[in-house]
C-alpha positions in Angstrom: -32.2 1.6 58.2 -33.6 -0.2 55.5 -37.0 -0.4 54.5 -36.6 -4.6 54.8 -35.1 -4.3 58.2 -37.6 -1.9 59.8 -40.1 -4.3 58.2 -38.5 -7.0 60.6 -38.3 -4.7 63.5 -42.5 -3.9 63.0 -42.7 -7.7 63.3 -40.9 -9.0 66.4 -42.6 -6.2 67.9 -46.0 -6.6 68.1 -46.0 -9.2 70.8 -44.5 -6.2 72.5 -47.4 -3.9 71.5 -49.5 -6.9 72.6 -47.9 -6.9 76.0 -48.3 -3.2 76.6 -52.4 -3.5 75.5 -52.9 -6.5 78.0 -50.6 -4.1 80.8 -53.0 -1.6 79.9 -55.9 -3.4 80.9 -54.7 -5.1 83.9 -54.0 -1.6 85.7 -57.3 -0.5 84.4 -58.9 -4.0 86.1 -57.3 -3.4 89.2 -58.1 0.5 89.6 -62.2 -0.8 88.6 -61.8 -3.4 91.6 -60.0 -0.8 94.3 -63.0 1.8 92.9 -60.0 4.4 92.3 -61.8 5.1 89.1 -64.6 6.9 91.1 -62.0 9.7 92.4 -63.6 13.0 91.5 -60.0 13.3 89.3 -61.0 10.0 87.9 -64.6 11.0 87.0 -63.7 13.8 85.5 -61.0 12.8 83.1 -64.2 10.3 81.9 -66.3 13.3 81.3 -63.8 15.1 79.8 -63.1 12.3 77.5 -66.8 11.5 76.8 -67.8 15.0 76.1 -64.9 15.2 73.8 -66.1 12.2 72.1 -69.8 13.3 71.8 -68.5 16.5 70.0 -66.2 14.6 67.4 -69.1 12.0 66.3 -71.7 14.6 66.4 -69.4 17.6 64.7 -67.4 15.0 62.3 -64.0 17.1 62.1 -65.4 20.4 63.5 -61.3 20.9 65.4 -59.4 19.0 62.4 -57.7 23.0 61.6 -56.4 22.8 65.4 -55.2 19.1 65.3 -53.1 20.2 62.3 -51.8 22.8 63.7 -50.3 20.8 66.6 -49.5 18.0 64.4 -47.2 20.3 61.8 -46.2 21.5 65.1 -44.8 18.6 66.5 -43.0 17.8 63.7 -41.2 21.8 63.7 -40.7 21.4 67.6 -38.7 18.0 67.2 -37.4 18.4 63.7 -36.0 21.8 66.5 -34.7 19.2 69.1 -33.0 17.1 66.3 -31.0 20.4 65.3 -32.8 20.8 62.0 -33.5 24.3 60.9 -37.6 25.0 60.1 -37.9 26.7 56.4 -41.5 26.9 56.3 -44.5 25.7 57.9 -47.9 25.5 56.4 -51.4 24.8 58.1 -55.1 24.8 56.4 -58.3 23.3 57.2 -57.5 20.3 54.9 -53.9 19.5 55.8 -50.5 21.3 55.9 -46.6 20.8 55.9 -43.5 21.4 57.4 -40.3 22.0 55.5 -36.9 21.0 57.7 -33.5 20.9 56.5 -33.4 17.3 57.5 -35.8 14.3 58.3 -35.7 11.3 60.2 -37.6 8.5 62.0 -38.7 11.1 65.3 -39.6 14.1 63.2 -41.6 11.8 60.4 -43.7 9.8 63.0 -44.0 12.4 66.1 -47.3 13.7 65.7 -48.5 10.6 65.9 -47.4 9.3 68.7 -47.0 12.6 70.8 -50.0 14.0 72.4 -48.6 17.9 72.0 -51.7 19.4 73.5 -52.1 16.8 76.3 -48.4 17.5 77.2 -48.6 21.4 77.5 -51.7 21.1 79.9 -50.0 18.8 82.2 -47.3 21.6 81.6 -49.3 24.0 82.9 -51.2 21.9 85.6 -47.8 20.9 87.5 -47.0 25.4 87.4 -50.7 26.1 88.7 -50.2 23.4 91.3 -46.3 24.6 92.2 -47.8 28.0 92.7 -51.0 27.2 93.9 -51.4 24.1 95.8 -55.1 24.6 96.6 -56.5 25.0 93.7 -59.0 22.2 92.6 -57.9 19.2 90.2 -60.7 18.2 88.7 -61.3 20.4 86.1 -57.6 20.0 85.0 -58.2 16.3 84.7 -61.4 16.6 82.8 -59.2 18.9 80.1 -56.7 15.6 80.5 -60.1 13.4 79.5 -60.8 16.0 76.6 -57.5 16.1 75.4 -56.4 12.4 75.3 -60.0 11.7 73.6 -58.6 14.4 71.0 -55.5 13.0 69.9 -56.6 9.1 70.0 -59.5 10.1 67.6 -58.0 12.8 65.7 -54.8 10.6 64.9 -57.0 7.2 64.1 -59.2 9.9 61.5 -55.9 10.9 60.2 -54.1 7.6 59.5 -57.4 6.2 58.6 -58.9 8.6 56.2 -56.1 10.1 54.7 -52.9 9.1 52.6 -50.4 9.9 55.1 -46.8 9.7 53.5 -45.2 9.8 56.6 -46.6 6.3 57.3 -45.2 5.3 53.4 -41.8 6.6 54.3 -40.5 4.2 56.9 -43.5 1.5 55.8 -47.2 0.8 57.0 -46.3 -2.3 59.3 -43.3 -0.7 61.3 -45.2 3.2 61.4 -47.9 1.3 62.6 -46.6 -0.9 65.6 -44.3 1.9 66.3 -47.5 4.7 66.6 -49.8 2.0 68.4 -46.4 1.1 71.2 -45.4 4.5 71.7 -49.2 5.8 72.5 -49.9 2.0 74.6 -46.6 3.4 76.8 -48.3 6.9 77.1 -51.2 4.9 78.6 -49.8 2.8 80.4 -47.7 5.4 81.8 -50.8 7.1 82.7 -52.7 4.7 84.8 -50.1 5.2 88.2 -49.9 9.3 87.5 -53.6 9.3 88.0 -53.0 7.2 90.7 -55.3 4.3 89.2 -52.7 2.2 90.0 -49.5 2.0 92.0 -46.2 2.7 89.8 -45.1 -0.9 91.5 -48.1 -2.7 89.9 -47.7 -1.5 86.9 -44.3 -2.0 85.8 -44.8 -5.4 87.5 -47.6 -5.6 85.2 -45.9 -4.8 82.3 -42.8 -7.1 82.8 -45.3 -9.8 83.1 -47.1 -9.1 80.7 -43.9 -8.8 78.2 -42.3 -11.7 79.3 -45.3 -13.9 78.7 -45.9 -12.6 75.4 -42.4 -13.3 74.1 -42.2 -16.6 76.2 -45.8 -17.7 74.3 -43.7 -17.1 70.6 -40.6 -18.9 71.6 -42.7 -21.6 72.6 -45.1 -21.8 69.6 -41.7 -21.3 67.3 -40.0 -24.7 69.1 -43.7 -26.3 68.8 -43.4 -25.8 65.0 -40.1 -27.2 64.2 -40.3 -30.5 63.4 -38.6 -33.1 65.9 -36.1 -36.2 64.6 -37.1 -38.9 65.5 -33.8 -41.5 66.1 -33.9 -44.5 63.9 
């Protein structure tokens, strides 16, 4: 797909981005209001989070080694999934590589938009739970906290401070919207699996939410052609 094209694609998206942020927000409102965010589960995915935050901005990028590790990671595991065969794989403290026998958009932009860690502890959570039922939640969803904290910062340091040329490859507007949607989906996805919400609110939410956004552009669009007036 051509640069030019994706450019386009980036661009009729972000009311969609848009949509999913507002979503966001409106499950997070509502789970405020109900008071579902002061669940022990709740409370301790905002510790988790908070302490995960405390140690980033007071340790600058004391675990970058271990977010690259899971970022070249990501890229071997799909690159895997996408039937590419995994030459070599590189990690240090100040970045790394992976070298695939093929590339495309899902093994370039995966890392960023794929919490790896955050997905093998909810791995693991569901097989303690299937084997255990009575084991306590909370300190499972105060890793979750710690976790998501991780790769939101982690991922904004790397885009932010660093030359990425995976971002370059498929351009900055489309890797962009494409990183910011797929994580807004993540979240939003979130909100009713920590029961802040109910899955029915949320996609109701969410259709809303899209439908308004794309209804406000086709309306400003028609606002700013000019009308003829008859003679």
């Amino acid at each position: 797909m051509g640069r030019f094209l994706l450019f386009l694609v980036g661009l009729a998206g972000l009311p969609l981005a848009w949509a999913l942020g507002r979503a966001f927000l409106d499950g997070l409102a509502a789970g405020l209001l109900s008071g579902a965010t002061l669940t022990p589960g709740c409370v301790a995915f905002a510790c988790g989070g908070a302490a995960m935050a405390a140690l980033y901005f007071w340790k600058g990028r004391a675990l970058s080694p271990l977010y690259v590790f899971g970022h070249e990671l990501t890229h071997a595991l799909v690159g895997l999934c996408c039937l590419a065969r995994v030459h070599r794989v590189s990690v240090r403290e100040t970045g790394g590589f992976v070298e695939l026998s093929k590339s495309n958009l899902a093994i370039t932009l995966a890392p960023y938009c794929v919490p790896l860690y955050l997905l093998l502890a909810l791995g693991f959570c569901a097989g303690a739970r299937f084997l255990w039922p009575g084991h306590l939640f909370w300190p499972w969803a105060a890793l979750f906290g710690a976790l998501t904290l991780f790769h939101v910062l982690y991922t904004l340091d790397a885009l932010l401070t660093v030359a990425q040329p995976d971002i370059l490859e498929y351009g900055r507007l489309f890797s962009y919207w494409l990183i910011l949607t797929v994580n807004l989906l993540f979240a939003n996805l979130a909100l009713p699996a920590a029961g802040l919400t109910a899955p029915g609110f949320q996609a109701a939410a969410l259709l809303h939410r899209v439908f308004g956004a794309y209804a406000t552009l086709a309306e400003t669009a028609f606002d700013l052609i000019p009308s003829r007036e008859k003679p």
